[in-house]
N, C-alpha and C positions, 0 to 999 in steps of 0.2 A: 944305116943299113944293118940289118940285124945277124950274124956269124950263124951259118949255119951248123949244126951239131947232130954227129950221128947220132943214131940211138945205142950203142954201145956207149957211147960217153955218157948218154943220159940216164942212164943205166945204173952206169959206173956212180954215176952222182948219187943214190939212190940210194948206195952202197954195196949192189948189185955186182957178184961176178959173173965176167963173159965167159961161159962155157963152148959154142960154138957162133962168130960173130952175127948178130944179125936175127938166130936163131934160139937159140938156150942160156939161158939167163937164171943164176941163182941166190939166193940167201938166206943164211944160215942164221936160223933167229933161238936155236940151243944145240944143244946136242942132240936133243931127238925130235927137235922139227928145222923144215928148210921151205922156205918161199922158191917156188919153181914159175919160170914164163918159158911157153917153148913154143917154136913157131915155124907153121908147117906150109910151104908154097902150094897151093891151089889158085888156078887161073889169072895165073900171071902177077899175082898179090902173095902177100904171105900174112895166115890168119894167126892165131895167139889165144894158148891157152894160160891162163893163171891161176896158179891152185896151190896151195899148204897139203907137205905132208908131213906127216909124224911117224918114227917110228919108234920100235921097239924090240930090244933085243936081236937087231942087226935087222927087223924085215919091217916093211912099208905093213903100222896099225890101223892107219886113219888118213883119208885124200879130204881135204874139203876142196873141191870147185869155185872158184870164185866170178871166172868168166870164161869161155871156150867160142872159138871160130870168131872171135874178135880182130876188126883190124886194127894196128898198127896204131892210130891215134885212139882209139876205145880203149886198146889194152894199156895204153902208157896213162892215159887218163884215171882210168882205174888202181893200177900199181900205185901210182901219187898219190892218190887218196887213201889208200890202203898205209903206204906208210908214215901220212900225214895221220890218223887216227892212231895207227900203233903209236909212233913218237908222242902223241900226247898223252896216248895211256901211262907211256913210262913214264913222262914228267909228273903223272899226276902218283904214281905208286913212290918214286922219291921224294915227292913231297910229303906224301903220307906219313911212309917211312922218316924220314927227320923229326916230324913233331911227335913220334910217340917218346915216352919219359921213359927212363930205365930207374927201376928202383930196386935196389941192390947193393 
């Protein structure tokens, strides 16, 4: 039988912090951008938006949307993949990164 696990934990795994539980979820991918999910109850469900913001100079420059009025399993589907592509971009820039030669 399979343990079941909140979605804050799942979250958590993600590496995701729980801002309010259940509902606002974030992470911090520099200083001036942050991965945001937040999620808002309508009809007895609670739907989920997903979106990057960036700022600049202390104020929100740039939102990109990734998914909005998503539920619950669309949005955590989404997020996974979202950080399964980032994670391999950075493997693939350290790899990069290693093989160039320094000469000097």
């Amino acid at each position: 039988m399979e343990k079941w696990i909140t979605l804050d934990a799942r979250m958590r795994e993600l590496g995701f912090a729980v801002g309010i539980s259940s509902y606002v979820f974030t992470l911090d991918l520099s200083r001036q951008k942050m991965l945001v999910v937040e999620g808002e109850p309508r009809k007895g469900a609670i739907y989920y938006a997903f979106y990057l913001v960036c700022y600049a100079k202390e104020r929100v420059s740039f939102i990109q949307v990734y998914g909005e009025d998503m539920p619950v399993v669309d949005m955590f589907k989404k997020v996974r993949s979202y950080m399964t592509s980032l994670n391999k971009q950075r493997l693939r820039k350290e790899k990069v990164g290693k093989g160039r030669l320094r000469i000097g």
